[in-house]
Structure formats: structure tokens, C-alpha cells
Phi, psi and omega in degrees: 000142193283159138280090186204060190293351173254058215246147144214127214262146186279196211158096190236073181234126179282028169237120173326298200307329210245039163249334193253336164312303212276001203273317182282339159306282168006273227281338155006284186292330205121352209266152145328182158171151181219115185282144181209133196262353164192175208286299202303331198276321174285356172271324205280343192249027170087053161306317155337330187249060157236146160289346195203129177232126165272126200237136168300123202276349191228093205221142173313147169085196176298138150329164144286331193281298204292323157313325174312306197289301191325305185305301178336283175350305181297314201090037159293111216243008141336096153339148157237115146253119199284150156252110171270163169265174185305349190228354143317345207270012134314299217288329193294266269276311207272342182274322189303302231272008167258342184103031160310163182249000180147132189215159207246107164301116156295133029263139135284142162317107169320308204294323198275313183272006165282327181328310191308306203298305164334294165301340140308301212294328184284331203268309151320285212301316193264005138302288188324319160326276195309307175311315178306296169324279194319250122048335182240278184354293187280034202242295195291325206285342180276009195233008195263141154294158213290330177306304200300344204281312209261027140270333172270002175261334156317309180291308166325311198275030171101335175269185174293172167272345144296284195319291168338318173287333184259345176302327200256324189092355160310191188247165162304291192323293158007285177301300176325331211272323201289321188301315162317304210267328191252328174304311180314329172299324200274314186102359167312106180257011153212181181326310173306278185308342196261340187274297150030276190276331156322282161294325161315308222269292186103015175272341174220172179262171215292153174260145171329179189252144198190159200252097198282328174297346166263009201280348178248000000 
């Protein structure tokens, strides 16, 4: 089981019968769920604020795939799991290469689909993880003074700390001290890991691969 006990998964099926099985396996495990009888109605609620969403890929009204296309649109970040029929399964196939995370033949194996669910709820926690991570990244590097920023996209991008220095006009010793003062900010505990944190930032593109403890 994922730790996320207020985890709650959407149920997006135009058939009654298989919306209320499933909200009761859900609470089976421990899990929420919230029924939706088609695609306007689970768009009209916020999706974003679901862990998961299992969704019908052939429902009156909007598809699963155009619900799917919307969320995209939206940025909504819910795992999707499609439920398909036995003649569906182009459309499943054609929903992953949209980014579902995975999908299930009806009549399903109970067991494979809480397994199916778990595994969204762990592949959330850690979109949610990394988005935080990023996000406190791009926090510290906005709290850098405008010098520190722009030694540390130098740096990122391969030169020395002469080269910075003269670039900058500065002193080398200068450069360090600022470089020293934004790793630390950064958490950057070598050089290596600072070049990193850089391409994470999106301040340089990724550098050949090269042995940065010697580059100065």
C-alpha cells in the first residue's frame, strides 16, 4: 500500500452497475473514490485534485481519449487509467502514446486492477515529490543575488573561474567566493552535482559528459 491514506481515485463510467463495484473494491483496500457518470461531469470537478483517475475509454458525450486530451490541456496531473472494452484496445494503446499510465480489460482481474491503482498512486506521490523538489530549487536559485546567478550559468556552462573572472571583470578569488555562497544555497555539495542543479533550473542544456572536478 502507497502511504497516502487520503488518496482519492475519480471512477469515470457511464454504466451504474460497474461504478458502484468499483468505489466499493476501492474502499475494500482502504482507498476513496468519487463516481462520475461521464467525461463533462468529472471535468466540471477539478481533476487535479484526484490521485488517480480510472477512466472509460467509450462513454455518451466526450470519449475517454478527449476527456484525457482536456486534462492534458489543463495540466492535470492525475495518473489515468483507461477501462476498456474487448474492441477497445487501439484506442487504450493510442491513449498511453497520450500519456495514460496504463489500462485494463473489462471484465477485469480485481487484484491486477487495485495493483494497476497502487501503482498510480506511488507514480503521484513522486510527480508531487519531484514537482516540490523543483520548485523549492527554483526558489532558492530566485533568492541568489543577480552576480551569483549569472556565475552560476558560467559555470554551469564549462568555464573556469579565470575565465569568469575575466569575463566578469572580477577577481577569480570573487568568483569563488560567490560560487561557494550559491552552492551552498543551492545544496550543492560538489561541483558535479552543481552543474546538475543547473540542468534541472533549465539554465544550460545537459554538458558532455566530463570530469568537472578537474575542469578548473
Amino acid at each position: 500500500m502507497t502511504d497516502t491514506p487520503n488518496a482519492c481515485i475519480a471512477v469515470v463510467d457511464d454504466d451504474e452497475a460497474l461504478r458502484e463495484s468499483l468505489a466499493w473494491l476501492l474502499d475494500s483496500v482502504g482507498l476513496t473514490s468519487r463516481a462520475f457518470s461521464d467525461g463533462e461531469a468529472f471535468l466540471a470537478e477539478a481533476p487535479g485534485g484526484f490521485d488517480a483517475v480510472l477512466l472509460d475509454v467509450r462513454m455518451p458525450g466526450l470519449s475517454g481519449l478527449q476527456v484525457q486530451q482536456r486534462m492534458n490541456e489543463r495540466g492535470d496531473e492525475p495518473p489515468v487509467i483507461f477501462m476498456t472494452g474487448h474492441g477497445d484496445v487501439p484506442m487504450a494503446v493510442a491513449a498511453l502514446k497520450a500519456g495514460a499510465l496504463d489500462f485494463i480489460e473489462k471484465p477485469f482481474n480485481h487484484q491486477q486492477l487495485i495493483d494497476i491503482v497502487q501503482q498510480a498512486l506511488l507514480t503521484h506521490q513522486q510527480r508531487r515529490r519531484e514537482r516540490e523538489r523543483h520548485d523549492a530549487l527554483q526558489a532558492r536559485y530566485a533568492a541568489l543575488r543577480p552576480k551569483e546567478q549569472r556565475i552560476l550559468v558560467h559555470v554551469a556552462e564549462g568555464m573556469t573561474s579565470r575565465e569568469i573572472a575575466e569575463h566578469l571583470d572580477i577577481s577569480a578569488k570573487t568568483v569563488e567566493i560567490y560560487r561557494l555562497r550559491a552552492m551552498k544555497a543551492l545544496g550543492a555539495a560538489s561541483l558535479a552535482e552543481l552543474v546538475r542543479l543547473c540542468v534541472a533550473l533549465q539554465l544550460v542544456t545537459a554538458l558532455p559528459a566530463r570530469n568537472l572536478a578537474d575542469r578548473d
